[in-house]
Phi, psi and omega in degrees: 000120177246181192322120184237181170275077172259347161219054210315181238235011214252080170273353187273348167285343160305355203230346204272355162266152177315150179244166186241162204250062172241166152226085196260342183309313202237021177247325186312309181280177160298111223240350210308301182304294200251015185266326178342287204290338179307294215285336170296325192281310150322283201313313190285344185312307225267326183292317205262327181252010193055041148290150156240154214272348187315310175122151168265179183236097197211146158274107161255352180208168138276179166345119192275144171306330209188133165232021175288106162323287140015309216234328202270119206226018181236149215280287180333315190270344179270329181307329184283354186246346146296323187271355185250347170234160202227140149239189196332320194193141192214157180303098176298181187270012166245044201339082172228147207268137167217207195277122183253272178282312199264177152278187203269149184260185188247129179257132180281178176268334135322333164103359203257332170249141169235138199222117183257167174231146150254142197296143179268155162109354193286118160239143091036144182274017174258005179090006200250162204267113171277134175222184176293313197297331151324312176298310199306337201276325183309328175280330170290321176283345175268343200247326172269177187279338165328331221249322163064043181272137175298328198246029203253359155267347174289348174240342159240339159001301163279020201257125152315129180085033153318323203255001166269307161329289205237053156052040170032051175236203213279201176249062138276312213131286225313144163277166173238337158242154147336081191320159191209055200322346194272345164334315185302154203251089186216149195191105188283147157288126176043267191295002190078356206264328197225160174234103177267118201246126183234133176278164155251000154213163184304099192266072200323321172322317212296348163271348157318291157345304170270039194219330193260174212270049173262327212246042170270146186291157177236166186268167160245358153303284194300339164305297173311320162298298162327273192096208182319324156330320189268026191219010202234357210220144177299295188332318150235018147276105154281136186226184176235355242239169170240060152188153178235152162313118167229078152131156221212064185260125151320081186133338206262256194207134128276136195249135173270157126255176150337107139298114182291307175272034173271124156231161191144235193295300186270166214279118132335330206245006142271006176261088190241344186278144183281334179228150181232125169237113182277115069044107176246078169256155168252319193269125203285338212259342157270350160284322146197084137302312148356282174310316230271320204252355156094013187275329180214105178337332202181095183285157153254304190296112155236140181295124185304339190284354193255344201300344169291295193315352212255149179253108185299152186280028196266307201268033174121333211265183172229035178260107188258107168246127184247164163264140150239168200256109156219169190233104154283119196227192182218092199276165158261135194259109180293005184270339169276152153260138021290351225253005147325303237260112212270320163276350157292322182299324190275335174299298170352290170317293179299354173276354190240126158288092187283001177287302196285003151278279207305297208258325153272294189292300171301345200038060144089349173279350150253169154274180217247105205251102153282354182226165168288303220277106179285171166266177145141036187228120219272164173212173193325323187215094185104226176215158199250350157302312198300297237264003186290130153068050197062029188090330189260132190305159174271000151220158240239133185302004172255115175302308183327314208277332179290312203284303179296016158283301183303299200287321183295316180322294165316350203263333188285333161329296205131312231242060161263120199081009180086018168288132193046027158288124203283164184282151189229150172246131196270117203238155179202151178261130181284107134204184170052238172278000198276339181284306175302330187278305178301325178276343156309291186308296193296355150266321197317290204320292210291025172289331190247041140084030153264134205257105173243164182267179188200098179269154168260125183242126179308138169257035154301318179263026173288309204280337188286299172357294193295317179289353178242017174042075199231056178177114153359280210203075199248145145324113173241202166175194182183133147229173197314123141265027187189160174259086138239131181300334194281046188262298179307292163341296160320315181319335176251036160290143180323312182239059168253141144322315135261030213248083161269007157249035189044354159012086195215076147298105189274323197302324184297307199298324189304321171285334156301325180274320181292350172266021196271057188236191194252352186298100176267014148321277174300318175314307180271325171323302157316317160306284178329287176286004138327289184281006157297303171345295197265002166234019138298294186275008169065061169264017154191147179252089210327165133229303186223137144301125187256153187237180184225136178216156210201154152248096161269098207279166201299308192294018185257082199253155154117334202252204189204161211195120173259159168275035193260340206117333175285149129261120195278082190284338176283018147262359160005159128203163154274124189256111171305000000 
């Protein structure tokens, strides 16, 4: 099988049609036998906890750029896509990896083959049969080039015949062979029942991997019929999940209903509300209004200026502050000039008060990132913060001393007091924190004579923006999809997908790669001058640790906030 164009790279076009506000994908067929056996499972659920089965409301996003698992690299869009799609496996609410579509699979002693079985009974939210082979095309589809997945050498990469699959190439970028996607080395059996995955080196993570919502399966019938197109109408996003889209307004809402034939990972008979409706705002002050009038359960965007009045809930409250393991950063597009220039980057850095950031401007819900790599992220011995860079931060908490660093750097440049530094723009998306932090940044800078602009980008067009490198200077982050540093890390390998400040240092990659071992002694030692590496060229700029804060009202039962960042709604109900 060779490559084909099944899905093309035009993802900001995913969201750009009227969407139609039906679900027949998973109403349509005979639904009778197992919608049967749903609602006896609910009714005693509903019974036993005093729930209602009516369903909740909750915000969490504006408009998701994407809802292609495949396709999608933003938090908003994974939230709607954990709840609508099921992989191999998944992360419980004690985030221990447990059995999803498939059982936990069995790893040879080389670490090198993976063999999942699959749970029977497995359907598609259109009533039609899911198998291993439905994985095989799906993880193949992540693998061609055709597919332009942000995340498809960090979730298939290691799989053999990766470098075949996207055409083996060089160290431009150029291919050198014909990409061939069926190359990858993944191979469902016959009968559908089992998926056998052989790495080409031991990937202790990989079952974390197959838990995360990249490596959720797509149908390829409906892909193939669609195009791009199927991800955008309740009607062929077809899931596997325990929900499907039955309406769909842009701007509005999404509506989940109930999937009647899911079976897999999670308890059925907790899975009780008939509807989940997503609050589709960008504006923190109508989302809550929202709350406020009870049109929604569980805000994520609440307006930072309301954030003193508010009562955390440890003392009583419905204000919810969690830590998740992310990094709130600042990219630099390395392809422009100055930003070439490995000393304008650092002066830059060193030039930001990350206390005073972190602790005035955020008020005090993140901390303050002296390192890329935040803690809670274990490494061989320990946490890989403590031990990163000997123990010492990589920029060094006395600000005074950071900022007269910055200005000799800048002076060194080319650029003394900002003499002849071109003017630059600081691009954001308006919410949270992100305008106040860019209007921060545009005094620091001009503190060292740089004149910055400050665009606000709607975000339907921030990410593709920020991924096409079409910008100066922008607001990132990142948070874990696994508890490893190379999650993080990676983003700046030369040809990652997510890699948006273009980044391309080989001596950083020559250190990404030598950590591809089965050792892990060596894996994180690697890891480690990596991250010296990248924060030597400042090839990016740490600011804050992110925590996730939220309003959740008390009649809002079932549901979990991971430290990945998810929120896990399908056991959800309103307690009567």
């Amino acid at each position: 099988m060779k490559m084909k164009n099944i899905a093309a790279v035009a993802m900001a076009g995913c969201m750009a049609a009227s969407l139609a506000a039906c679900g027949s994908s998973a109403a349509s067929t005979d639904t009778a036998a197992s919608s049967s056996a749903a609602t006896a499972e609910s009714t005693e659920a509903t019974e036993a906890t005093g729930a209602s089965a009516d369903g909740f409301t909750v915000q969490l996003g504006p408009n998701p750029e994407t809802l292609d698992p495949a396709l999608n690299s933003s938090i908003d869009g994974a939230n709607t896509i954990i709840t609508t799609f099921e992989p191999l496996l998944l992360i419980d609410e004690n985030n221990e990896v447990v059995p999803g579509q498939a059982e936990l699979p069995e790893v040879s002693e080389d670490g090198l083959t993976w063999t999942f079985t699959m749970k029977d009974g497995l359907k598609w939210s259109d009533g039609s049969d899911l198998t291993a082979k439905d994985f095989e095309y799906s993880f193949k589809r992540l693998a061609c080039p055709d597919t332009a997945a942000p995340y498809g050498e960090t979730v298939v990469g290691m799989i053999d015949g990766y470098d075949d699959a996207i055409g083996n190439p060089d160290a431009d970028g150029n291919t050198t062979t014909d990409p061939d996607w069926d190359a990858l080395n993944v191979h469902a059996s016959e009968d559908g029942k089992t998926l056998t995955v052989q790495l080409s080196y031991p990937c202790s993570y990989f079952d974390k991997l197959c838990a995360f919502a990249a490596m959720s399966p797509v149908q390829e019938a409906t892909i193939e019929a669609n195009g791009d197109a199927w991800c955008t109408e309740p009607d062929t996003f077809i899931c596997n999940g325990p929900y499907y889209i039955s309406d769909w307004i842009p701007s509005e809402r999404i509506v989940l209903t109930k999937n009647p034939y899911y079976v897999g990972g999670w308890d059925s008979s907790k899975i009780v509300s008939d509807t989940i409706t997503l609050l589709l705002l960008e504006d923190s002050s109508a989302s809550y209004a929202a709350y406020n009038s009870g049109e929604a359960q569980l805000i994520k965007d609440v307006p930072t200026d309301e954030i003193p009045s508010l009562t955390k809930a440890e003392d009583g409250g419905d204000f919810y502050v969690d830590t998740i393991l992310g990094t709130y950063y600042i990219s630099l597009n390395d392809q422009r000039e100055p930003f070439t220039d490995a000393k304008v980057r650092k002066a830059l850095s060193l030039a930001i008060d990350r206390d005073y950031v972190a602790n005035t401007i955020m008020q005090g819900t993140y901390e303050p990132a002296y390192n890329f790599v935040g803690p809670g992220i274990v490494d061989e011995d320990g946490m890989f913060y403590d031990n990163a860079n000997g123990g010492e931060r990589y920029i060094s908490e006395d600000y005074e001393a950071n900022l007269e660093e910055a200005k000799s750097l800048l002076a060194d440049a080319g650029y003394p007091d900002g003499e002849g530094f071109p003017t630059i723009t600081y691009s954001a998306n308006d919410a949270g924190y992100h305008v106040p932090v860019a209007e921060y940044v545009q005094q620091a800078w001009g503190d060292l004579g740089i004149t910055v602009n400050i665009d606000k980008v709607e975000w339907a067009s921030f990410l593709p923006l920020r991924r096409a490198g079409d910008y100066d200077v922008s607001r990132n982050g990142w948070v874990m999809d696994y508890n490893d540093p190379s999650n993080m890390i990676e983003l700046f390998y030369s040809t990652n997908g997510n890699n948006d400040g273009k980044y391309n240092n080989p001596e950083f990659d020559a250190a990404i790669d030598a950590s591809k071992v089965a050792d892990k002694a060596v894996h994180f030692q690697k890891l480690h001058e990596a991250e010296d590496i990248l924060m030597e060229d400042a090839a990016a700029i740490p600011v804050a640790y992110y925590t996730d804060f939220w309003l959740q009202s008390p009649s809002l039962k079932g549901t979990w906030h991971s430290p990945y960042g998810y929120w896990y709604l399908q056991y959800g109900y309103v307690e009567e």
